[in-house]
C-alpha positions in Angstrom: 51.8 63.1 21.8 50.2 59.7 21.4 53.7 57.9 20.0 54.4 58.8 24.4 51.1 56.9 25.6 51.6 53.3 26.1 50.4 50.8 23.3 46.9 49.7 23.5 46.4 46.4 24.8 44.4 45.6 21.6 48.0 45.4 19.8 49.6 42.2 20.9 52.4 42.5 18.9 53.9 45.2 21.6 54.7 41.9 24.3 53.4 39.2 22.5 52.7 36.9 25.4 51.9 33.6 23.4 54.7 32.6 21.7 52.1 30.9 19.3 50.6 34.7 18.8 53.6 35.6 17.1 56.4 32.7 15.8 57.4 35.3 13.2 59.3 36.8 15.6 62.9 35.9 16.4 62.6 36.9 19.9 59.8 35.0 20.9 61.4 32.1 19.6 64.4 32.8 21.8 
């Protein structure tokens, strides 16, 4: 099933690496 392949890298929000990318999330901010 797809939902078992790994996310595309073309979706950052998986593992945001730049905090900046994302500051919506709480955990980044952590």
């Amino acid at each position: 099933m797809e939902l078992q392949r790994p996310l595309p890298r073309r979706k950052p929000m998986a593992m945001p690496r730049n905090p900046m990318a994302m500051p919506r999330n709480p955990m980044t901010s952590s």
